[in-house]
DSSP file (Angstrom, degrees, kcal/mol; ACC not computed):
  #  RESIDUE AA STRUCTURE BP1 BP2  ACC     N-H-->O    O-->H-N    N-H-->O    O-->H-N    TCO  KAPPA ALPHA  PHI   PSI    X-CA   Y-CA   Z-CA
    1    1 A X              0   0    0      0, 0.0     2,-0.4     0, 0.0     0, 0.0   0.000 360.0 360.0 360.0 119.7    4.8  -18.5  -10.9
    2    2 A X        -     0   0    0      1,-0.1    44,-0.1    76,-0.0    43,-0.0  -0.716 360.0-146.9 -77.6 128.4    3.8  -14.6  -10.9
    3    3 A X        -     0   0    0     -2,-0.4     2,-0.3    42,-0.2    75,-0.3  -0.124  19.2-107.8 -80.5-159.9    0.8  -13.6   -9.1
    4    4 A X  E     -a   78   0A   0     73,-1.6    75,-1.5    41,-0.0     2,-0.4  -0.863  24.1-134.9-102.1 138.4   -1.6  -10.6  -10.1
    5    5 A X  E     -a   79   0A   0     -2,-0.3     2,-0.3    73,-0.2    75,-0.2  -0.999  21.0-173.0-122.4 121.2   -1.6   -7.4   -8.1
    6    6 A X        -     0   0    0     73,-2.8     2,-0.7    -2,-0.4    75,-0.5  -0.696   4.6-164.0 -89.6 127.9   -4.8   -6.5   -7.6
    7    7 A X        -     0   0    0     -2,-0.3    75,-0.1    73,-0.2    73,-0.1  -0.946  23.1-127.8-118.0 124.4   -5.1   -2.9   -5.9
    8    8 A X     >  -     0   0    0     73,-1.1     4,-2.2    -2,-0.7     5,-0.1  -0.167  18.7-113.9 -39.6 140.2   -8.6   -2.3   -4.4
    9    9 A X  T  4 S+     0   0    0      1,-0.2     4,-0.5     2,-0.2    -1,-0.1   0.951 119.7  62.1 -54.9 -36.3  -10.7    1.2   -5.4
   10   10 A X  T >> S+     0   0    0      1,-0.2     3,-3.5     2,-0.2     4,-3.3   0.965 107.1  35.8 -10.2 -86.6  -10.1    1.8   -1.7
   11   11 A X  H 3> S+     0   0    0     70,-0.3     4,-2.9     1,-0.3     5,-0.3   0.942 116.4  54.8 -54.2 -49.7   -6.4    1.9   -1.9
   12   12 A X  H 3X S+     0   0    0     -4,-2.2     4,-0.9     2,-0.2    -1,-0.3   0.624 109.8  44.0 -54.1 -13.5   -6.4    3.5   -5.1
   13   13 A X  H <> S+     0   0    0     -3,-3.5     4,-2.1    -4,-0.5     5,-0.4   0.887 112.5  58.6 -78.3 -77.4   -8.7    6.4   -3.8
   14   14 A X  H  X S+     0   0    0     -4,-3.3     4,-2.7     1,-0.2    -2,-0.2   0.719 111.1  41.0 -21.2 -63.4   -6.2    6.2   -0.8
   15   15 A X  H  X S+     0   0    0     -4,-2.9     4,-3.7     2,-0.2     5,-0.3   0.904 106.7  54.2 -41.7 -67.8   -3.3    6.9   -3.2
   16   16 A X  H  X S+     0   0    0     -4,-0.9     4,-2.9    -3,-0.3     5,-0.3   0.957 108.6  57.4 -51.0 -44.3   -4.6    9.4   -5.4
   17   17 A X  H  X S+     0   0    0     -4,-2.1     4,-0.9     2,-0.2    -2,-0.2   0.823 110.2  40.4 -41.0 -47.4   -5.3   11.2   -2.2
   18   18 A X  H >X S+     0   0    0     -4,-2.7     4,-1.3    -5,-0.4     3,-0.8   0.985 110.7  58.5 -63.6 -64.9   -1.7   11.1   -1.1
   19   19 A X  H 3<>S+     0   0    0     -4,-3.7     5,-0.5     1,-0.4     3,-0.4   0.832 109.7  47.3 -83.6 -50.1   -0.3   11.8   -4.6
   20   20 A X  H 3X5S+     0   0    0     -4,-2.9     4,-2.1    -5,-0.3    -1,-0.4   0.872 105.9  48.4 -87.7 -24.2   -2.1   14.8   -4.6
   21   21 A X  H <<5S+     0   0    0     -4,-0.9    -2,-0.3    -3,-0.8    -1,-0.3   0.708 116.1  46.5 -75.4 -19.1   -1.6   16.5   -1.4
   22   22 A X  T ><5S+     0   0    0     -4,-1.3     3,-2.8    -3,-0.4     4,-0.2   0.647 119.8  43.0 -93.4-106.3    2.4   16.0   -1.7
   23   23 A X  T 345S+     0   0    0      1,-0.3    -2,-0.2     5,-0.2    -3,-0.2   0.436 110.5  53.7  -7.9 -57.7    1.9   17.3   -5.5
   24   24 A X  T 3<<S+     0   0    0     -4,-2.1    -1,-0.3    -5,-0.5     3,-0.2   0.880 114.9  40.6 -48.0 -34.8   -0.3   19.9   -3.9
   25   25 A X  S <  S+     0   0    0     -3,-2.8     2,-0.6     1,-0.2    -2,-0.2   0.953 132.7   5.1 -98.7 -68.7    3.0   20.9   -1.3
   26   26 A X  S >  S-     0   0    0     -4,-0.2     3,-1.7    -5,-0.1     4,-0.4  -0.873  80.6-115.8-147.4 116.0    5.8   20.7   -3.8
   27   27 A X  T 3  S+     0   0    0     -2,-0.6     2,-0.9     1,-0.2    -3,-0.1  -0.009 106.2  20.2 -46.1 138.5    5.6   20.1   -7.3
   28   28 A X  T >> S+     0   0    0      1,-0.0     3,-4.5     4,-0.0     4,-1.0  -0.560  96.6  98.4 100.7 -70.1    7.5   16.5   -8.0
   29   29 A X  H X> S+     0   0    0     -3,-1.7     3,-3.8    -2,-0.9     2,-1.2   0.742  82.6  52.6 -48.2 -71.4    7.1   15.3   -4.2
   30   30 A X  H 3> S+     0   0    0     -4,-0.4     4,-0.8     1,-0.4    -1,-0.4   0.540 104.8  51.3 -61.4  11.1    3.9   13.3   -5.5
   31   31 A X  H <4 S+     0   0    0     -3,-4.5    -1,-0.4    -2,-1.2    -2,-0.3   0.299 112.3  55.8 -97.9  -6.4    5.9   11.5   -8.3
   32   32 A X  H XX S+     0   0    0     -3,-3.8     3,-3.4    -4,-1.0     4,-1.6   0.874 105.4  43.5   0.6 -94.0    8.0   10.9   -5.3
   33   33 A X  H 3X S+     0   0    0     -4,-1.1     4,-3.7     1,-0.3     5,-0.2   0.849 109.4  59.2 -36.1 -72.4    5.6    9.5   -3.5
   34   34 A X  H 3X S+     0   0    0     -4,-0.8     4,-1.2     1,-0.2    -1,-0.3   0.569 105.2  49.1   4.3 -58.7    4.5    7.5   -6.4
   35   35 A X  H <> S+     0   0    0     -3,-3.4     4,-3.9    -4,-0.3    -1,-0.2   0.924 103.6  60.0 -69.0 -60.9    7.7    5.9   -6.8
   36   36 A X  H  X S+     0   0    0     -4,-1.6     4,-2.1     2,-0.2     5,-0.2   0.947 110.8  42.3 -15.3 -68.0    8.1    4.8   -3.1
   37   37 A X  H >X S+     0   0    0     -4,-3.7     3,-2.0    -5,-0.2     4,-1.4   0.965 105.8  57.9 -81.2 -49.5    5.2    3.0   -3.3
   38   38 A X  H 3X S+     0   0    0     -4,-1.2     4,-2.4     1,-0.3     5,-0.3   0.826 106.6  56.3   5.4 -74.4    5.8    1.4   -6.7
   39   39 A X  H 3< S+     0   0    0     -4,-3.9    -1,-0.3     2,-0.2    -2,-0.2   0.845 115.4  35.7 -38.8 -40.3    9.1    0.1   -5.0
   40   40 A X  H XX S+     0   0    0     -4,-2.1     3,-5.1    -3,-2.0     4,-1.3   0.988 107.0  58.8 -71.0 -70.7    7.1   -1.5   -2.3
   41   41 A X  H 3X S+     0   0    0     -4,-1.4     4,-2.8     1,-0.3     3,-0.4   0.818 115.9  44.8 -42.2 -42.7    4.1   -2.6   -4.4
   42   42 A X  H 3< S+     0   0    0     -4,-2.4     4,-0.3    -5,-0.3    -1,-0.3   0.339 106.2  60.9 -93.2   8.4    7.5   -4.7   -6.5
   43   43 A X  H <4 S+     0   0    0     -3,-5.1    -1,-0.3    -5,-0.3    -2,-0.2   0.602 105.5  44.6-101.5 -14.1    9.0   -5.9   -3.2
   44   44 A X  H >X S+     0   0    0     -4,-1.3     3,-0.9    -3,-0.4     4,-0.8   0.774 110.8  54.9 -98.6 -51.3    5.8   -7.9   -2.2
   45   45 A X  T 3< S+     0   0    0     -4,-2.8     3,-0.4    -5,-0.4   -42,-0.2   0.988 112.2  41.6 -59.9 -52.7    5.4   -9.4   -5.6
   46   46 A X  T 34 S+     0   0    0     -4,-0.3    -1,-0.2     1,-0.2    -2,-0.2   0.639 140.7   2.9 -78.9  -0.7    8.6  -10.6   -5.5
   47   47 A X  T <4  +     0   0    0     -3,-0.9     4,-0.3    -4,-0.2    -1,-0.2   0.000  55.7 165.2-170.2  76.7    8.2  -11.9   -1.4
   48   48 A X  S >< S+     0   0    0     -4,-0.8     3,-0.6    -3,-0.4    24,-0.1   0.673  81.4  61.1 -38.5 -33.8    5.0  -11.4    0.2
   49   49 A X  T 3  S+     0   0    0      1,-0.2    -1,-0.2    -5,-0.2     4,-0.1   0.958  86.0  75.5 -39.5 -67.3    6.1  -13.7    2.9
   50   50 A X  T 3  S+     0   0    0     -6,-0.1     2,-0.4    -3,-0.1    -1,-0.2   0.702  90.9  71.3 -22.8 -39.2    8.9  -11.2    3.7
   51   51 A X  S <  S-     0   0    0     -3,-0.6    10,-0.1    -4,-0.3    -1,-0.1  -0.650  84.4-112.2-122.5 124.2    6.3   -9.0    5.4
   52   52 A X        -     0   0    0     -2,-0.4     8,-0.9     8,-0.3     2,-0.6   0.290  18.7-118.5 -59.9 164.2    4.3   -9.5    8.7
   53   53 A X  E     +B   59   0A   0      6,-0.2     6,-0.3     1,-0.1     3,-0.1  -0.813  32.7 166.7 -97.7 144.8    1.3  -10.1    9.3
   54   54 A X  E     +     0   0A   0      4,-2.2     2,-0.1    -2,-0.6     5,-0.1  -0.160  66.1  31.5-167.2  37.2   -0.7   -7.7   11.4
   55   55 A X  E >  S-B   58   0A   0      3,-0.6     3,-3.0    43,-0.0     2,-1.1  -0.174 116.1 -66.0 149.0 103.2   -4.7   -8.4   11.2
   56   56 A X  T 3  S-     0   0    0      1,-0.2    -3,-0.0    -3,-0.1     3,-0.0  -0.201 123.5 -10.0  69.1 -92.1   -5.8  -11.8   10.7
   57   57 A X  T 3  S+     0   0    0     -2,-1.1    17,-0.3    15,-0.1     2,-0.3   0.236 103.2 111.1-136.4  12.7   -4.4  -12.2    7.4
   58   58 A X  E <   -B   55   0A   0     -3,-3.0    -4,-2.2    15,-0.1    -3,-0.6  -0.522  48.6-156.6 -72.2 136.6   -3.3   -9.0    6.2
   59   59 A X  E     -BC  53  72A   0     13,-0.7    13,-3.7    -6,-0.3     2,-0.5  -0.951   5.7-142.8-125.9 162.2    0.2   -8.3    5.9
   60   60 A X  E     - C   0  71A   0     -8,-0.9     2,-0.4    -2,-0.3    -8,-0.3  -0.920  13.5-175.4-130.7 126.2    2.1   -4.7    5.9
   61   61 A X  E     - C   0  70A   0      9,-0.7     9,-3.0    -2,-0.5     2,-0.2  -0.891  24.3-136.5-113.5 156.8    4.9   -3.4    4.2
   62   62 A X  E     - C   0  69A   0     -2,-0.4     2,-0.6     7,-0.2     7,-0.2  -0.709  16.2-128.6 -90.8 157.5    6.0    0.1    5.3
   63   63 A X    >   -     0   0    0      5,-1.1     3,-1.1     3,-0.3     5,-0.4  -0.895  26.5-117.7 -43.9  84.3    7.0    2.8    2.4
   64   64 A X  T 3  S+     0   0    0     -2,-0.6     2,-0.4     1,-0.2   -24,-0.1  -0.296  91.0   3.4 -55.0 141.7   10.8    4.7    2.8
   65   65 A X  T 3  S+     0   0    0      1,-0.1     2,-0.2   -29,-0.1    -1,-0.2  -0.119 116.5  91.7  72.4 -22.4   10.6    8.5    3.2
   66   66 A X  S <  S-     0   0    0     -3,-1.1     2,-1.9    -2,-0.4    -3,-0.3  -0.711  78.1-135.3 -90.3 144.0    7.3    8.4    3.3
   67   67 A X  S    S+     0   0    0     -2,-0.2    20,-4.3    -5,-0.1     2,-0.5   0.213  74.3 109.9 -83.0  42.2    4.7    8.1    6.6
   68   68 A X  E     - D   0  86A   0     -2,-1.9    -5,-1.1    -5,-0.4     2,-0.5  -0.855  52.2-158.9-128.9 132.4    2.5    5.4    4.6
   69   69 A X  E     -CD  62  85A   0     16,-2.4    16,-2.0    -2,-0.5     2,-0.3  -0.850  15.9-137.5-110.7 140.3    1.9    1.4    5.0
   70   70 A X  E     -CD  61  84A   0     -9,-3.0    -9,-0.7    -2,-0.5     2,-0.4  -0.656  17.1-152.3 -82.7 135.4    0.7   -0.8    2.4
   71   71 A X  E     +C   60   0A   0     12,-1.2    11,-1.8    -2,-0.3    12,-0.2  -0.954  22.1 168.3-142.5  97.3   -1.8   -3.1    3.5
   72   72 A X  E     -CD  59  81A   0    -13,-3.7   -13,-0.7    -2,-0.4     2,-0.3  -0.447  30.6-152.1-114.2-165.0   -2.4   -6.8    1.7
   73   73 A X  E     - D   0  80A   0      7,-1.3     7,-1.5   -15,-0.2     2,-0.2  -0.903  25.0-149.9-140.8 158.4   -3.8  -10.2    1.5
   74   74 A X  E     + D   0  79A   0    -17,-0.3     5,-0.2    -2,-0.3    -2,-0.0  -0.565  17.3 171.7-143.7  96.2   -2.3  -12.9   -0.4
   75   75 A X        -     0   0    0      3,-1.1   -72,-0.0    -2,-0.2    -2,-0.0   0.126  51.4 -94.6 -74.0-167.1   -3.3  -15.9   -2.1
   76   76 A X  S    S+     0   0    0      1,-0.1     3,-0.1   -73,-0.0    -1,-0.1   0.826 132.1  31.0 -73.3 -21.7   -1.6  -19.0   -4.7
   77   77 A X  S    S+     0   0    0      1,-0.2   -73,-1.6   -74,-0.1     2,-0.3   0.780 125.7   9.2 -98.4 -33.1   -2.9  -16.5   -7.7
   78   78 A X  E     -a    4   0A   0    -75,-0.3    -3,-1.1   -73,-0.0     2,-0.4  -0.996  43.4-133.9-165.9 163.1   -2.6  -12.7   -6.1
   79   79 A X  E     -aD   5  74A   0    -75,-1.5   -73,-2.8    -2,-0.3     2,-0.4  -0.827  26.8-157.9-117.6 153.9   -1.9  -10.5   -4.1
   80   80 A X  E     - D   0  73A   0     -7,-1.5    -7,-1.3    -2,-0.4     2,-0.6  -0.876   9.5-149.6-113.7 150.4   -4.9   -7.9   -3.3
   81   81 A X  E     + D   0  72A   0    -75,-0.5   -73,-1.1    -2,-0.4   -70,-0.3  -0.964  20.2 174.1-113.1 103.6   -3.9   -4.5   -1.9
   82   82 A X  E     +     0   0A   0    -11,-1.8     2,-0.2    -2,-0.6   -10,-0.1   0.191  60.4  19.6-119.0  53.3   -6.7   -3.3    0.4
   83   83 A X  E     -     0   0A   0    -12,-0.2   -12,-1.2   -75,-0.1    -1,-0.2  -0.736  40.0-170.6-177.2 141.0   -5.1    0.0    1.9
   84   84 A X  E     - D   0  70A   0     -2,-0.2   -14,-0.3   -14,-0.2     2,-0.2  -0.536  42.5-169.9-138.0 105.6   -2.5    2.3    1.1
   85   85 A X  E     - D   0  69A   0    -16,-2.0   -16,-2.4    -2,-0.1     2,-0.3  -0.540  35.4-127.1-129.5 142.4   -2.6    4.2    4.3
   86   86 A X  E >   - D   0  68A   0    -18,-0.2     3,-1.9    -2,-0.2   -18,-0.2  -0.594  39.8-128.2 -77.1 123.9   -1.2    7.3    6.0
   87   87 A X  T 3  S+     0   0    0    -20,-4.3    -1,-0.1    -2,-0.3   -19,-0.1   0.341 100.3  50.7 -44.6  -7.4    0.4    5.9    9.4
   88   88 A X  T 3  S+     0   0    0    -21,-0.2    -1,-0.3     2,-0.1     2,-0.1   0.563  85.4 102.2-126.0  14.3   -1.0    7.9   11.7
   89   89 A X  S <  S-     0   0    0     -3,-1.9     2,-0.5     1,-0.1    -4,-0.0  -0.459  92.2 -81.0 -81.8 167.1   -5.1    7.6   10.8
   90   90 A X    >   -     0   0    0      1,-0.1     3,-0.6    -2,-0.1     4,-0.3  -0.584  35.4-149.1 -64.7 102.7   -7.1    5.5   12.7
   91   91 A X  T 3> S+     0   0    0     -2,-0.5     4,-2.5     1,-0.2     5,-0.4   0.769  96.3  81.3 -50.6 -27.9   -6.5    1.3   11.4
   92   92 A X  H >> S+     0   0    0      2,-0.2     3,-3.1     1,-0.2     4,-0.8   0.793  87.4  55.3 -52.7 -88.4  -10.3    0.9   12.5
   93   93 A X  H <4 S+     0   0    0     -3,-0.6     4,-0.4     1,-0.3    -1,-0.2   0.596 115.5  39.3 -33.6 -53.2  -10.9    2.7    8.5
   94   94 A X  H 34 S+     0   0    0     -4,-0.3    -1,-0.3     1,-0.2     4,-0.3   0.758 110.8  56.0 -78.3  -8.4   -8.5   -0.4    6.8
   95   95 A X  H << S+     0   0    0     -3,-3.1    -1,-0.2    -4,-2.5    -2,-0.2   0.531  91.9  62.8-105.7  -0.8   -9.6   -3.1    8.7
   96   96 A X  S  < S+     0   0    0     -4,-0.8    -1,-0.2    -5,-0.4    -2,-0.1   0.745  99.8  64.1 -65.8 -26.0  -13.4   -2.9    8.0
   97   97 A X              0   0    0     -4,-0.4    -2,-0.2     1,-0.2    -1,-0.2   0.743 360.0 360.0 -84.1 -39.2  -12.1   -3.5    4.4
   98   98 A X              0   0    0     -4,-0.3    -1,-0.2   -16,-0.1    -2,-0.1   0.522 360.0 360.0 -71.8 360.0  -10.9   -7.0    5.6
C-alpha cells in the first residue's frame, strides 16, 4: 500500500525559501537543492520507519550536501511533512507546528 505525501504550506514556504537563496548564490545550486530533498522526500515513502523519531511523533530525515532536516508525521494513509528546515534555526519554530 502507498501512502500520500502530504507537504504542509509551512514546509513548502520553508522550501521555496531555501530554493531561492541557493538559486539566489549560484545559479543551478537551488535545483540542487531541489533534488536533495526530492531524494529524501522518496526515501520516507518507501521507509518511514527507517528514520527516528525526535518530538513525540515526528520523525527526521537529514538531506546530503545540504544543512537541512525534513521533518514528518506518519500515519496507515500518509505521510505529512511539517518542516523542511535549515539545521541550525531554532526547532522551537517546527515544533509549534506539531
Amino acid at each position: 500500500m502507498s501512502r500520500r505525501l502530504i507537504v504542509r504550506p509551512e514546509a513548502e514556504a520553508e522550501l521555496t525559501e531555501a530554493f531561492d537563496w541557493y538559486e539566489d548564490r549560484v545559479s543551478g545550486l537551488g535545483s540542487d537543492f531541489l533534488l536533495c530533498v526530492d531524494a529524501v522526500l522518496n526515501a520516507i515513502l518507501r521507509n518511514p520507519q527507517h528514520y527516528p523519531r525526535v518530538h513525540r511523533i515526528v520523525r527526521r530525515a537529514l538531506t546530503r550536501r545540504f544543512p537541512y532536516e525534513v521533518f514528518f508525521v506518519e500515519d496507515d494513509e500518509r505521510i505529512v511533512v511539517l518542516s523542511i528546515f535549515h539545521a541550525k534555526r531554532n526547532p522551537k519554530r517546527w515544533q509549534e507546528r506539531v
